[in-house]
Structures are given as C-alpha cells and as structure tokens.
Residue frames as qw, qx, qy, qz and C-alpha x, y, z in Angstrom:
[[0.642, 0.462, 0.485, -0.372, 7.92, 2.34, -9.32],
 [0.238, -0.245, 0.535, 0.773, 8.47, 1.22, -12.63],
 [0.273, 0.660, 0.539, -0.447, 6.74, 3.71, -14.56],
 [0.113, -0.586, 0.368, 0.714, 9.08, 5.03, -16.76],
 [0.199, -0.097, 0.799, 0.559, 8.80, 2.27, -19.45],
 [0.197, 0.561, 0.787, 0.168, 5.34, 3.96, -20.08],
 [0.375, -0.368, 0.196, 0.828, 5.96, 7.31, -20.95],
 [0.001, -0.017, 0.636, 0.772, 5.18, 7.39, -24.61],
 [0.177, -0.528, -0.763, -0.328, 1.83, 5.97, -23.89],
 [0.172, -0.722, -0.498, 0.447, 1.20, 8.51, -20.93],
 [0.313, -0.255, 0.326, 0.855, 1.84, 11.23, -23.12],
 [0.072, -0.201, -0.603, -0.769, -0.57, 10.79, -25.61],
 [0.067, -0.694, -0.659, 0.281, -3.36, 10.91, -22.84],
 [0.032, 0.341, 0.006, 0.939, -5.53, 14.28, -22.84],
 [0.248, -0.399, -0.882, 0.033, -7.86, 13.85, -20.03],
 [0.142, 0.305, 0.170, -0.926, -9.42, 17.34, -20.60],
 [0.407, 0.264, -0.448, -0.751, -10.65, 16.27, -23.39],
 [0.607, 0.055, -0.760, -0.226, -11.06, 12.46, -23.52],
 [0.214, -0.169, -0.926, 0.260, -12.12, 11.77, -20.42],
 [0.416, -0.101, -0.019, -0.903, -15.72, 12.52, -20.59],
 [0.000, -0.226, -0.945, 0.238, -18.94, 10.80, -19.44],
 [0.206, -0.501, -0.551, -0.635, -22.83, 11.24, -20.93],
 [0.301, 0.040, 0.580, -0.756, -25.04, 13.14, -18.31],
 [0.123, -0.196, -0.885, -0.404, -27.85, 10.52, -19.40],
 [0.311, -0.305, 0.187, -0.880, -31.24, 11.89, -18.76],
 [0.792, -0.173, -0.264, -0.523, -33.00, 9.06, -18.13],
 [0.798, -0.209, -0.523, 0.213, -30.73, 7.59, -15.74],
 [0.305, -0.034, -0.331, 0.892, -30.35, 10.36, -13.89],
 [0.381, -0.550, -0.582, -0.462, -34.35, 11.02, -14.23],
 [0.566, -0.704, -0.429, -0.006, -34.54, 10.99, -10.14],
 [0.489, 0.050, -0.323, 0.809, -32.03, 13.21, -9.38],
 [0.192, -0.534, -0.570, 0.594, -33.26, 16.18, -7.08],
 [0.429, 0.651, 0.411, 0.472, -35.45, 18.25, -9.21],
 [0.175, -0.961, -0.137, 0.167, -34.96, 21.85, -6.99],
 [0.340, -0.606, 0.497, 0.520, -31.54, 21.56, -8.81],
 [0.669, 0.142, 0.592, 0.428, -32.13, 20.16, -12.32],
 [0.427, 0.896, 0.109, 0.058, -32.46, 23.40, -14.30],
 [0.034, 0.903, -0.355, -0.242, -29.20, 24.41, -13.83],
 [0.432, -0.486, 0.690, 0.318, -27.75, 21.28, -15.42],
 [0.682, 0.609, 0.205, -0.350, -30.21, 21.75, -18.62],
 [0.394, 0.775, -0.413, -0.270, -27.50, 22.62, -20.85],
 [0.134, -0.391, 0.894, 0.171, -25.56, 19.36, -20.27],
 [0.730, 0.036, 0.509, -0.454, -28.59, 17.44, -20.70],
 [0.901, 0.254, 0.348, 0.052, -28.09, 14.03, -22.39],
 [0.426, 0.787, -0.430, 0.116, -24.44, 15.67, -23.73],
 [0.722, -0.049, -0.331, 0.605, -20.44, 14.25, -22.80],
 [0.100, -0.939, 0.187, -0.269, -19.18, 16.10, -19.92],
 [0.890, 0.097, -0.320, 0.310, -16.14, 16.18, -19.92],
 [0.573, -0.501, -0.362, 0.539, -13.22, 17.25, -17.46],
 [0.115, 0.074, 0.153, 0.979, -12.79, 20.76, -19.11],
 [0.348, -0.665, -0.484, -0.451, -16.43, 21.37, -18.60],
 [0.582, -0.675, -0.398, 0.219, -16.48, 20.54, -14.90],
 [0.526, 0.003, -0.010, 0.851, -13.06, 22.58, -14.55],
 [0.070, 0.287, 0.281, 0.913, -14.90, 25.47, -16.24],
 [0.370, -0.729, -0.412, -0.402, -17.84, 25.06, -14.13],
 [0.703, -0.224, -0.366, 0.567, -15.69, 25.76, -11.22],
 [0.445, 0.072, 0.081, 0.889, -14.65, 28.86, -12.21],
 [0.197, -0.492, -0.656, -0.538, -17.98, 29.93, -12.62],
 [0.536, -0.793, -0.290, -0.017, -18.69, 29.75, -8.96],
 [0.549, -0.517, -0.133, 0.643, -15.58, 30.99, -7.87],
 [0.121, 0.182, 0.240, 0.946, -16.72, 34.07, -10.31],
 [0.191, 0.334, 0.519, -0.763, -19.79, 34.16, -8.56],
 [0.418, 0.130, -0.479, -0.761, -21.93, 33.22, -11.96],
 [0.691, -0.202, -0.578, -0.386, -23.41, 30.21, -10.78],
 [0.726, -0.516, 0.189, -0.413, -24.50, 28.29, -7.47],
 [0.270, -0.485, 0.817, -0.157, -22.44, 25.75, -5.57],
 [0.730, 0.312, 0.607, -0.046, -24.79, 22.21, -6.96],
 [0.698, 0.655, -0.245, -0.152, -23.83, 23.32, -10.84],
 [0.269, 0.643, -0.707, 0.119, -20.03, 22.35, -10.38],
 [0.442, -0.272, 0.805, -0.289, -20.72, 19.62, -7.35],
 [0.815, 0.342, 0.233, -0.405, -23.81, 17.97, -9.24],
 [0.747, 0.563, -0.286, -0.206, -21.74, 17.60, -12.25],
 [0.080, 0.698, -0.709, 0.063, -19.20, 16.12, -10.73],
 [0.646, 0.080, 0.673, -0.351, -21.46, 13.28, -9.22],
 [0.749, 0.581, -0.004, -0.318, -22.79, 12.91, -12.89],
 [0.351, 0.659, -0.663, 0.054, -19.00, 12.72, -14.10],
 [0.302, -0.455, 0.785, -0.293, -18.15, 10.42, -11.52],
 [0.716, 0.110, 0.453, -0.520, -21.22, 8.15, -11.61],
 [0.027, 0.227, -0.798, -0.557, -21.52, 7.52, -14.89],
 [0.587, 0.013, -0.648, -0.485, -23.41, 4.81, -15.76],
 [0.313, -0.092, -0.912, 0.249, -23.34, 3.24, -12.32],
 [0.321, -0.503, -0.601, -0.532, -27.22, 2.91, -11.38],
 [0.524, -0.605, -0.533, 0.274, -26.78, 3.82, -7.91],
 [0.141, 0.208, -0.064, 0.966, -25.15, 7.77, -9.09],
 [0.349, -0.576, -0.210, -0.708, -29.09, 9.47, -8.54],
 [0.757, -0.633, -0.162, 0.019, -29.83, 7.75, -4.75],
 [0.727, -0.368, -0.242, 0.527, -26.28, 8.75, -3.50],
 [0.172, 0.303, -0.006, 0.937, -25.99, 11.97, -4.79],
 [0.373, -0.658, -0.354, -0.550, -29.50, 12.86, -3.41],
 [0.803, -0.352, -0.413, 0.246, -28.15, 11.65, -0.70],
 [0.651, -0.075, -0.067, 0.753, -25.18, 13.80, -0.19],
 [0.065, 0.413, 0.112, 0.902, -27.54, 17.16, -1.17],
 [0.406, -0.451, -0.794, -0.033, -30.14, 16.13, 1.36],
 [0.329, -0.821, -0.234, 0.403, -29.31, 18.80, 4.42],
 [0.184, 0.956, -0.074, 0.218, -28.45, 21.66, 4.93],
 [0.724, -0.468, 0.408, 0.301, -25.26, 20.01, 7.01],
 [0.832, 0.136, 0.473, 0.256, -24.27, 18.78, 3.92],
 [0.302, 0.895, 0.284, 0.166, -24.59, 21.84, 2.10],
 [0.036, -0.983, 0.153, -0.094, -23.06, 24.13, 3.87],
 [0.748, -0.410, 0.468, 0.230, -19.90, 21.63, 4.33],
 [0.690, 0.440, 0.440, 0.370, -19.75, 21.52, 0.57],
 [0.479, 0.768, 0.065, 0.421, -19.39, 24.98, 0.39],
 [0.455, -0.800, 0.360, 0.153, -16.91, 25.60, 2.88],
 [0.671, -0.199, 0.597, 0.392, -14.61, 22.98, 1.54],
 [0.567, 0.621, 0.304, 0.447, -15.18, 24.97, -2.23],
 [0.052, -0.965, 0.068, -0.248, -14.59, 28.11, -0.29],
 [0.686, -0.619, 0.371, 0.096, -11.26, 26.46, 1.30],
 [0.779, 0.407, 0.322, 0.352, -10.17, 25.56, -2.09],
 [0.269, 0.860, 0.158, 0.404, -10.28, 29.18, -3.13],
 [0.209, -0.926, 0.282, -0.138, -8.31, 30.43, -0.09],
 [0.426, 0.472, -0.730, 0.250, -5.50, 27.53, 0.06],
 [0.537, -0.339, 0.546, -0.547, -6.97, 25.49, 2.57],
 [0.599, 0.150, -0.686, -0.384, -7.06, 22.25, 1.40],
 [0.164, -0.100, -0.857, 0.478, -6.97, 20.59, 4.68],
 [0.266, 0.365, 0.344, -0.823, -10.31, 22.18, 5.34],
 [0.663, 0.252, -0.337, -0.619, -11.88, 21.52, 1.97],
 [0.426, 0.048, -0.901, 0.062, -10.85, 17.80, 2.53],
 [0.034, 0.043, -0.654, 0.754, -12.43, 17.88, 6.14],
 [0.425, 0.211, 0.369, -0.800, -15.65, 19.12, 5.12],
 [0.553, 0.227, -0.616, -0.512, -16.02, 16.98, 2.41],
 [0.439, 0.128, -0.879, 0.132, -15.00, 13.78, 4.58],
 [0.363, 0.086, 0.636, -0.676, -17.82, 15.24, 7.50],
 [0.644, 0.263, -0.016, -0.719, -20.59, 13.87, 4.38],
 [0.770, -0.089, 0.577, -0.258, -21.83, 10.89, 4.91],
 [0.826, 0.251, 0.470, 0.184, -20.70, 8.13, 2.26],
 [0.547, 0.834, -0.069, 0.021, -18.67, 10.75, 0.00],
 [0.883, -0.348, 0.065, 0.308, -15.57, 8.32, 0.07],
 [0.403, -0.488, 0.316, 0.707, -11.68, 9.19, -0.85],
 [0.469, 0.375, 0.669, 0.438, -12.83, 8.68, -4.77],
 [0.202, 0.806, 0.414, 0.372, -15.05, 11.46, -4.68],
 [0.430, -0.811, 0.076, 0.389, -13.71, 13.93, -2.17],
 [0.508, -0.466, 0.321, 0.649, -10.84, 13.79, -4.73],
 [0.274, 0.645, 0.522, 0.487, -12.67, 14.34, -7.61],
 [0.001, -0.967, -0.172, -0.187, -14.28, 17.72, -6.00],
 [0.545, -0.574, 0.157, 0.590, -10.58, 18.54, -5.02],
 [0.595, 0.050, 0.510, 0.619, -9.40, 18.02, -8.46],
 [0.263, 0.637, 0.551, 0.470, -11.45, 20.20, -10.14],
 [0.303, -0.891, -0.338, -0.004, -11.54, 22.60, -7.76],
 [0.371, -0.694, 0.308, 0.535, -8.02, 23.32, -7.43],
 [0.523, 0.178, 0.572, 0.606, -7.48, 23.13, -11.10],
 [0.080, 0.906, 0.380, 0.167, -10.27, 25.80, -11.29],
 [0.292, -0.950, 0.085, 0.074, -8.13, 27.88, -8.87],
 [0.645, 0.694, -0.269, 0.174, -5.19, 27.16, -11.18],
 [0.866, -0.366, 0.302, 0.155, -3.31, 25.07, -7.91],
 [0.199, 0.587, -0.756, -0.211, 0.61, 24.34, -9.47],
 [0.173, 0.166, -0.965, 0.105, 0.39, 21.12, -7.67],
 [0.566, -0.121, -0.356, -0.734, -3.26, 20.63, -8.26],
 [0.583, -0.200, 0.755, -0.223, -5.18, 17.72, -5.99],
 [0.539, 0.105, -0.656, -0.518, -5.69, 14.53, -8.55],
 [0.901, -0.168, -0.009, -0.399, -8.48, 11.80, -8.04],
 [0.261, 0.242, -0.933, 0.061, -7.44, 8.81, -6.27],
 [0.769, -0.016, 0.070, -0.635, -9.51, 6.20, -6.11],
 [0.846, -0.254, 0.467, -0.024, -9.60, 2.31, -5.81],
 [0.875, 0.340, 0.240, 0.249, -7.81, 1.60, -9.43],
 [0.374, 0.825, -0.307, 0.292, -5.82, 4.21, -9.55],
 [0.762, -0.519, 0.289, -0.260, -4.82, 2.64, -5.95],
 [0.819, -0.192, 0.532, -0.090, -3.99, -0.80, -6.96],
 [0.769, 0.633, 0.049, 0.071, -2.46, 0.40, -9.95],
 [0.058, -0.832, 0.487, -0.258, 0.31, 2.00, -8.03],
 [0.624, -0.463, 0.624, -0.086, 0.70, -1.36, -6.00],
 [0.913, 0.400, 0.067, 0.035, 0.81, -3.23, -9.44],
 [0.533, 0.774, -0.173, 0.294, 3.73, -1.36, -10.66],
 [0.316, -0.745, 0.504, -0.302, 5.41, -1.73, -7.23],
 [0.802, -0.128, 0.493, -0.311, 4.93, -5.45, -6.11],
 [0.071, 0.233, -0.907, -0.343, 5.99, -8.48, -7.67],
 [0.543, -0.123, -0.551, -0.622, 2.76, -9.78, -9.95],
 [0.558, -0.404, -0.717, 0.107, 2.21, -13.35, -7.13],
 [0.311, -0.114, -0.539, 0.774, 2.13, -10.62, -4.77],
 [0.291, 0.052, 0.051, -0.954, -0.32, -8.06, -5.83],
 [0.660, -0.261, -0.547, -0.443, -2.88, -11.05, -6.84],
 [0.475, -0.240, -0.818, 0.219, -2.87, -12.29, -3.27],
 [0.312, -0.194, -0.477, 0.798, -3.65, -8.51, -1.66],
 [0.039, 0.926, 0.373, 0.040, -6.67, -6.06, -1.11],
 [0.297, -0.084, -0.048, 0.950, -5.93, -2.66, -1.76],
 [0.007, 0.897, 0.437, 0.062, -8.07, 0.05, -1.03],
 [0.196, 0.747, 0.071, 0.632, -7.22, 4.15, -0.99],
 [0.530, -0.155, -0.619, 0.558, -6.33, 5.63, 2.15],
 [0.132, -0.782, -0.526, -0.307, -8.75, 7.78, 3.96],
 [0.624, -0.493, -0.166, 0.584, -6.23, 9.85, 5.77],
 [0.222, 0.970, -0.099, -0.022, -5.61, 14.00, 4.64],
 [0.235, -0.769, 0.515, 0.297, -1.99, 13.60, 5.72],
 [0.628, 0.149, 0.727, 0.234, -1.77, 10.01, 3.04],
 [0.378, 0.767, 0.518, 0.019, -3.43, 12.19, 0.66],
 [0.243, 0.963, -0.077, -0.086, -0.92, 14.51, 0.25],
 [0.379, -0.494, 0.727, 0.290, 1.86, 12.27, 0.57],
 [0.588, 0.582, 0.561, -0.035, -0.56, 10.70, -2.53],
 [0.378, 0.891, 0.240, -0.073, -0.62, 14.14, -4.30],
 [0.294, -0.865, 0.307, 0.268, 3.19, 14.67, -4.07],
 [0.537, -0.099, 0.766, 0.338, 4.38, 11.22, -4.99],
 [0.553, 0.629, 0.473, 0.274, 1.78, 11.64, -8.58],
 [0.166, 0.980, -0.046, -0.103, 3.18, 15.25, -8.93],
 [0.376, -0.717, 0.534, 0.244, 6.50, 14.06, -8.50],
 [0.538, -0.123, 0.748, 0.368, 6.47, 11.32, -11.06],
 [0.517, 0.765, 0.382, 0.042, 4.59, 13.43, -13.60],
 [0.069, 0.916, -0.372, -0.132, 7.29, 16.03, -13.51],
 [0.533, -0.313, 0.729, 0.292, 9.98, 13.01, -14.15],
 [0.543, 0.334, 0.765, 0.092, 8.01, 12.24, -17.09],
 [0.150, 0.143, -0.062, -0.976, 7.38, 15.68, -18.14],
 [0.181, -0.383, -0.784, -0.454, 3.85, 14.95, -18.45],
 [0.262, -0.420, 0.292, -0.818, 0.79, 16.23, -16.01],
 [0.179, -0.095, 0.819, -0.537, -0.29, 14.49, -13.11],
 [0.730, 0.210, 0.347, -0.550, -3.94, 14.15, -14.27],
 [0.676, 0.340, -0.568, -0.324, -2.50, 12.25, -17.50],
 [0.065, 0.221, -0.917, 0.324, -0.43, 9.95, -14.95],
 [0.377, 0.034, 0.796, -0.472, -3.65, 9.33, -12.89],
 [0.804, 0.440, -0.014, -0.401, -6.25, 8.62, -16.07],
 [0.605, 0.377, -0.698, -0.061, -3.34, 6.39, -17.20],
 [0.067, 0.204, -0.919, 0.330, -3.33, 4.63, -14.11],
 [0.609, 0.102, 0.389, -0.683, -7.25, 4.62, -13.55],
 [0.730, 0.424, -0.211, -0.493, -7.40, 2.81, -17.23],
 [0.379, 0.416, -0.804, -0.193, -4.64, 0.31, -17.25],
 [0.876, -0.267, 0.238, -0.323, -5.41, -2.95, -16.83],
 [0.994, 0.087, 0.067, -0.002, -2.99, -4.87, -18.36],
 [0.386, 0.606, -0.614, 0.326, 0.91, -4.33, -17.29]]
C-alpha cells in the first residue's frame, strides 16, 4: 500500500483532539428522554474523541451507567446525519439490546474482544462502522496496546484507493467486511502500518476516513 509518501501529513493529525462533533440539542431533541440527563453536560458542546475515551473509563470505574459512554458515541458518530435520534432509539429499545451492550463493554474490560464484537453484531442495524467505534473507545479506555480502530465505509475504500490502480477503484463497490476474524486481520494490518510510520493507528484511520483526494 502506498502509504508511505504520506507520512508528514499523517503526523500532524491529533484525532483526540480534532476530531470532534457538536452534540446539537435540537437535532437530537427526540432522543430517549429516560437517558438525557446524563448527557446534560455535553449539551449543545464538541465532543470530542478524548471525551468519549474518558467517558469509558468512567464506567469501567463504576462512576457512571453503560448509555453515558454508548449514547455519546451514537452522538459522535451521527453527527449531523438526521437519521442519528430514530436509530439510536432504536438500538436502546430492549432490554436484549441492553444487556448485549453491556456484555460486549464488559468483554472489552476482560480481553474478550471476540465477545464484545458478537454482542454488538446480535443488535439489530448497529453495522461494522459503529460496532467499531464502541470497540475503539472502549479498548482505548482499557488502555488495549493494539487498540480496536473504527472501520467504516471510507476508511474502507480508502485502503482500496491506495492499493488499486485509479481505472480500477472507479469501476468497484467497496464496502467493510462484517466478519470478527476480517476485523482483526483489519486491526493488525492499521496497527502494523502505523508502527512503520511511527505514528498511531487512530491518526492512520482519521487520515484515511478524511482523504479524498490521492
């Protein structure tokens, strides 16, 4: 993959910092209210990945409930896209759901990633994108070496950019692979070329989520 000859620019990423996203109250107005007090404090602020991170930690200190750290991550994720409040509700709906979420945080915390992946991937519509979000954060919380990082559809089809000759990648769908055992052959290959780079893996995958134009 030729990745090298971007280096300098993956470097200067910080995507603790810079890669935040407004928790907008008014588009996020319908989210489930038996949970919105505990995400007062973000209200209508940037959260950003050092937040979420930090809420993590939280629950795996036993300071806060399992929806502070998941919620925000939906928020984080969402963004702006007007369908974040009807799929998260979605995804807190049962108690199935629930209690699948917190296994798979409580599988984090013991080295089980297979198992946190699992229960994530038993909730309806919560595709590879997000699953890897609540990985990321979660094993970053639990200070992981070889942390899980978000892959999703651009970070995806950035990898096949940089692989493929250009007439090639414009003629092909790419999508993420929903497979645990892909997913860590995923999490190896971005650990592996972050350590080539000396850089970290989340810079690699925020530089690949953003580029658009090698």
């Amino acid at each position: 993959m030729d990745i090298f000859q971007y280096r300098d620019v993956i470097t200067e990423i910080n995507p603790l910092l810079d890669s935040k996203f407004k928790y907008d109250s008014k588009r996020w107005k319908g989210l489930n209210d038996k949970y919105t007090h505990a995400l007062s404090f973000f209200l209508d602020k940037d959260i950003s990945r050092q937040d979420l991170i930090n809420a993590y930690r939280e629950y795996y200190c036993s300071r806060v409930e399992w929806y502070l750290p998941f919620l925000l991550t939906m928020i984080w994720g969402f963004s702006t896209n007007g369908y974040g409040t009807f799929r998260t509700n979605n995804y807190i709906s049962n108690e199935k759901n629930i209690l699948n979420i917190k296994t798979a945080l409580d599988a984090v915390k013991q080295q089980d990633l297979k198992l946190a992946y699992d229960s994530l991937n038993n909730i309806k519509g919560l595709n590879i994108s997000y699953i890897s979000k609540v990985l990321y954060f979660a094993t970053r919380a639990c200070s992981y070496k070889e942390y899980a990082v978000i892959f999703d559809i651009r970070v995806a089809r950035s990898l096949v950019k940089l692989s493929v000759p250009k007439d090639v990648f414009e003629i092909i769908e790419i999508f993420p692979s929903t497979k645990f055992k892909h997913y860590v052959i995923f999490n190896t290959m971005m650990h592996k070329y972050a350590q080539e780079l000396g850089v970290e893996a989340e810079s690699l995958e925020m530089f690949l989520f953003e580029s658009k134009d090698f």
